[in-house]
C-alpha positions in Angstrom: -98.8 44.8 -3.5 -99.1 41.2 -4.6 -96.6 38.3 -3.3 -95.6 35.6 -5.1 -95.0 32.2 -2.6 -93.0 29.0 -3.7 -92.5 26.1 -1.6 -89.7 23.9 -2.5 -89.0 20.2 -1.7 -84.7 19.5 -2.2 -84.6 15.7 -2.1 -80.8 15.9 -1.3 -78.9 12.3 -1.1 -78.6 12.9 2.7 -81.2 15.2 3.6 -84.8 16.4 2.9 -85.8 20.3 2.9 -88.8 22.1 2.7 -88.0 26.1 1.9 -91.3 29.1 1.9 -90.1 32.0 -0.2 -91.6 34.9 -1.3 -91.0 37.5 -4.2 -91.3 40.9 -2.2 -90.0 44.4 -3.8 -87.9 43.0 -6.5 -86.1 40.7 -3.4 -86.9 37.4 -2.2 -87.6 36.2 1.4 -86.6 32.8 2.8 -89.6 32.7 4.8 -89.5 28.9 6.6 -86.9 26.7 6.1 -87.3 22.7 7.9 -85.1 20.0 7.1 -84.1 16.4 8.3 -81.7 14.3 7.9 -81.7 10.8 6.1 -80.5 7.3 7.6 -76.9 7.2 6.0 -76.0 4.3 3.7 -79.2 4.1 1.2 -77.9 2.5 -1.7 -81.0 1.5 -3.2 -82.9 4.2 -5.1 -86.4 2.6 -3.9 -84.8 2.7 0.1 -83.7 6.3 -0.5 -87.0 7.3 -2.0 -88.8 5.3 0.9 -86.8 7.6 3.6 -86.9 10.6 2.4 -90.6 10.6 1.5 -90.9 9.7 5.0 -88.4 12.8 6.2 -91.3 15.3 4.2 -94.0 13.5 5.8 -92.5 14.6 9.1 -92.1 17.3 8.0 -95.4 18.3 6.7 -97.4 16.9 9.7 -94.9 18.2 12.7 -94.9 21.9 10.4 -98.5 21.9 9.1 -97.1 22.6 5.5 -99.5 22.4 2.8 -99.7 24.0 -1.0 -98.2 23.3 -4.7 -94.7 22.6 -4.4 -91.6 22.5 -6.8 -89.2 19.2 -6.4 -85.5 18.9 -6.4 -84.3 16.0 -8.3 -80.7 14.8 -6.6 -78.2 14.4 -8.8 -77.6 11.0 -8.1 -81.0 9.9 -9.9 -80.2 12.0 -13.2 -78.5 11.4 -16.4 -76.4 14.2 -16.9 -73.7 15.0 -19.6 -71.7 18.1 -20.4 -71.9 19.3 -24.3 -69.9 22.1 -27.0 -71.7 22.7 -29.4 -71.6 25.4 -32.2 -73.0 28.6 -31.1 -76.0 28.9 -34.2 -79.5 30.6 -34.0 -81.6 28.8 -30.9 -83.5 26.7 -33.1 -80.5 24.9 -34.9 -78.9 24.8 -31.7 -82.2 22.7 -30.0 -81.7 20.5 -33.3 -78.4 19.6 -32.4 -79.2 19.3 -28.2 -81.4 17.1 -29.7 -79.4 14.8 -31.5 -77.1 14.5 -28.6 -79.7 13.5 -26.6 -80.7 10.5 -28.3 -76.8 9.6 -28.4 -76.0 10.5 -25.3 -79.1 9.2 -23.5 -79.1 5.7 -22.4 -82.6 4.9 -22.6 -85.3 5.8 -25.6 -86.0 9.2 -25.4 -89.7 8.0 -24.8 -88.6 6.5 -21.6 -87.2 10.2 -20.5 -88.0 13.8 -19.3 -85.0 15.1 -20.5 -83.7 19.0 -20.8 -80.9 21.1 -21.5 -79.7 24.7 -20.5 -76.9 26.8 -22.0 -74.2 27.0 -19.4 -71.9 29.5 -20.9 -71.1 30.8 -24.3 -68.0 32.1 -26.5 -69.6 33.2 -29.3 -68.7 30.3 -31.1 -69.4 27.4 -28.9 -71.4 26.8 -26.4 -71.3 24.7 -23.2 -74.6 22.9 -22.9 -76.1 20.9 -19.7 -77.9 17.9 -20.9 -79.5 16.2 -18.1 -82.6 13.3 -18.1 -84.5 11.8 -15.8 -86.5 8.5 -16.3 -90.1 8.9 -16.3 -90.9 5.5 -14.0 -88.5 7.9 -11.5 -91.0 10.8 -11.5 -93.6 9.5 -11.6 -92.4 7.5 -8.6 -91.1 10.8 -6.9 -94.1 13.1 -7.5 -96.6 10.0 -6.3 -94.6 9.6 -3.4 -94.5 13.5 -2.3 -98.8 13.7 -3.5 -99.1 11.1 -0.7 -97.8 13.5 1.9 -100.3 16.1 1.2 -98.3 18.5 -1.0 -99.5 19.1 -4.2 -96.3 18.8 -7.1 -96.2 21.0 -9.4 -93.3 20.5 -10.8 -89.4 18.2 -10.7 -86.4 20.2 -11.5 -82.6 19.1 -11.3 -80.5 19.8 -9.0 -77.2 20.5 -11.2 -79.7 23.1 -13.4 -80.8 24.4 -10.2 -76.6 24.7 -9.8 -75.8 26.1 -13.2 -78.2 28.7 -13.1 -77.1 30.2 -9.3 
């Protein structure tokens, strides 16, 4: 019987966590959970990133973690806006995400990693979660984590992570 693992890295504003699971039977297993807390009062994204890159390295050494990991993205360093839009066929509707995006979106969409996912639906609209997150920011964050000797596979958002629970 083959097991799937994931390791998972939530950069929470006020905490770091590293999390083992495991897909086993249809079911899946918590298997190490390790988390520290963060100096309160950070203000500055480059002190919080600083801290809490430090909190995983801790972490990693005291625990001997090692392995591809996924990365939560706090909410505090996302763009994020709440959309209706018309409930069409899923390629109009990306069309239209689209759109929004680039009016919505402070920055060029260049200058983004940007993503959306369908919160809820009436058959006629539906409640869309756009959220970005500057590229200079993960570029920063997955560096930072590939210095402690995990290997990032990938950054997801915290409020997707929420919407989708």
């Amino acid at each position: 019987m083959s097991q799937k693992k994931s390791l998972i890295v939530n950069l929470a504003a006020s905490h770091v966590s590293i999390s083992a699971f495991r897909a086993e039977a249809g079911k899946l297993i918590l298997e190490q959970f390790f988390t520290r807390d963060l100096a309160p009062g950070l203000l500055a994204d480059d002190d919080w990133l600083n801290e809490a890159v430090t909190a995983v390295s801790y972490l990693v050494s005291a625990n001997k973690i090692f392995g591809r990991v996924t990365i939560i993205a706090p909410s505090f360093l996302l763009l994020q806006k709440t959309l209706k839009v018309p409930q069409v066929e899923p390629e109009r509707q990306a069309q239209i995400v689209a759109f929004e995006a680039q009016n919505n979106i402070p920055y060029p969409l260049n200058e983004v990693i940007w993503d959306s996912q369908v919160i809820s639906s009436d058959g006629v609209e539906a409640e869309i979660l756009l959220f970005a997150l500057r590229t200079e920011v993960a570029s920063k964050i997955a560096h930072s984590i590939a210095a402690t000797g995990l290997r990032p596979l990938s950054i997801q958002a915290a409020p997707l992570l929420d919407a989708q629970a």
